[in-house]
C-alpha positions, 0 to 999 in steps of 0.5 A, spaced: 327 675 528 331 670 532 326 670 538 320 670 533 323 664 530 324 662 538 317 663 540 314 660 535 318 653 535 315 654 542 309 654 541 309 649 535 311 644 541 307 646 545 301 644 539 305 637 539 305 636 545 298 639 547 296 634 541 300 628 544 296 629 550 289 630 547 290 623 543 294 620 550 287 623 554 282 621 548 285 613 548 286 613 556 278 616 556 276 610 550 279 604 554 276 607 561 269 608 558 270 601 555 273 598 562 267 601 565 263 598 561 267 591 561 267 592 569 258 593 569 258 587 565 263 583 569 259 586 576 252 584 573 256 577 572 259 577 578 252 579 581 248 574 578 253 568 579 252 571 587 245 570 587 246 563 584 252 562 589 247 564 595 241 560 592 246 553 591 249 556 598 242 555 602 239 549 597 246 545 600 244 548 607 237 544 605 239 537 603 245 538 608 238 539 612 235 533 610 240 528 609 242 529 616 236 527 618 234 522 613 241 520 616 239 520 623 232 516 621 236 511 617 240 510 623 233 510 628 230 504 622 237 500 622 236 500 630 229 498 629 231 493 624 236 489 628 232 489 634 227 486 630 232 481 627 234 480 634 226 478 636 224 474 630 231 469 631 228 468 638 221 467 637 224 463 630 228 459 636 222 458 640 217 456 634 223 451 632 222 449 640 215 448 639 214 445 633 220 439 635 214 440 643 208 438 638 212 433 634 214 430 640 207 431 643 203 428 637 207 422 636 205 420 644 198 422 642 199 417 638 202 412 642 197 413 647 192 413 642 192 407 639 193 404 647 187 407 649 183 404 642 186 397 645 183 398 651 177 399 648 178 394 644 180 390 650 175 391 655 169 391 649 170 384 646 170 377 647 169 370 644 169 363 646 166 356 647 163 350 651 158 346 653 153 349 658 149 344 662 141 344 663 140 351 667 147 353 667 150 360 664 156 363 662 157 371 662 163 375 659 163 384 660 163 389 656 166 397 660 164 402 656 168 408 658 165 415 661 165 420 654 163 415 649 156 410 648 157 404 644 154 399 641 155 391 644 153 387 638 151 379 640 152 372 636 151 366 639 150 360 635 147 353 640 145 346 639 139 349 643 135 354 645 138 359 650 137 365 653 141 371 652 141 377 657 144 384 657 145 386 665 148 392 669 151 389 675 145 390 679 140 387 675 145 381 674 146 381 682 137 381 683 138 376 676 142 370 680 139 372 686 132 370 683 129 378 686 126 382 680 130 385 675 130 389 668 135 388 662 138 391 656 136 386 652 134 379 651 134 374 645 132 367 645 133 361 640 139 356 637 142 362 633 142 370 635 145 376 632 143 383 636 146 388 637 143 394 643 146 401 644 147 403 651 151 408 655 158 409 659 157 403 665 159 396 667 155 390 663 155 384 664 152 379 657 149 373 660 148 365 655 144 361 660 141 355 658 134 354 660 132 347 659 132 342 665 134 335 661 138 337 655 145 340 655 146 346 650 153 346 646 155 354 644 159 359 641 160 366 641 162 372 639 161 380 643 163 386 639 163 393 641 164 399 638 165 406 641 162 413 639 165 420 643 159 423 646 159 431 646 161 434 653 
């Protein structure tokens, strides 16, 4: 009765402790299958957080890519760019030169400008007075430069009539030696007023009193103007 009694509170603790052992098994399957589950969805995260890795991971390769050559361009332009700067502050400093050249230059055209427009002043004008005797002249000049034609306007105001000749210097030379000769005007009376156009030469502008008894008193004006001829 005693072994009994033994076997069966034996086999009472071995019911307890299979069934300590199914509930410890049970728990430990439950979290296993509950971690296996977390674990699947921790590696589908750690997947996916992979795959975005990898493309931000080649998408930082890329703009490294690009940002390395926009570097080495930018570089390339800013070399471009200081050279540039360098050409435009010389060519600056040449136009700078230039333009204190063509100040310089335009204020000498001017003074020479106004000396030669004197010299033509000069050499196309005169004026004057006197008394000629009978069968006397007097002459002035005009010079009419190469490149220009002109006009020699003529005023003579006389107590009698003269005579008043436009000559080249030839025809003046045949007019005094008494040979043949052409002008390129003639007037006659006691007041004259005319003009004659004539091109680049010598003239020589003759008043001369024609009578042989009265002297003839006078006075006299000669202008000239001046046209640039084209080349």
């Amino acid at each position: 009765m005693a072994s009994i009694n033994a076997y069966l509170a034996g086999l009472v603790a071995l019911t307890i402790v299979a069934a300590a052992f199914a509930v410890l098994w049970f728990m430990a399957y439950t979290n296993y299958t509950s971690l296996e589950v977390e674990y699947a969805k921790l590696q589908s995260q750690y997947q996916t957080l992979q795959t975005q890795y990898n493309t931000l991971e080649a998408n930082y390769t890329n703009l490294k890519s690009n940002y390395n050559s926009l570097q080495s361009q930018y570089q390339a332009l800013q070399s471009q760019y200081s050279s540039l700067q360098s050409q435009y502050s010389g060519l600056q400093s040449q136009y700078s030169a230039l333009q204190s050249q063509y100040g310089q230059l335009q204020s000498q055209y001017s003074k020479l400008n106004g000396t030669y427009w004197n010299i033509l002043t000069f050499l196309g004008q005169d004026s004057g007075s006197g008394t000629l005797q009978p069968g006397y002249f007097t002459r002035t000049w005009v010079v009419v430069p190469s490149g220009f034609s002109g006009t020699i306007y003529i005023t003579v105001s006389a107590s009698s009539s003269v005579e008043v000749f436009v000559f080249d210097l030839y025809d003046y030379v045949q007019w005094i030696e008494g040979y043949s000769y052409t002008y390129y005007l003639y007037d006659y009376g006691t007041y004259i007023n005319d003009q004659v156009s004539v091109g680049p030469g010598l003239y020589i502008i003759v008043i001369y009193n024609p009578s042989s008894t009265t002297a003839a008193s006078y006075s006299f004006a000669v202008t000239t103007t001046y046209t640039p001829t084209s080349s």
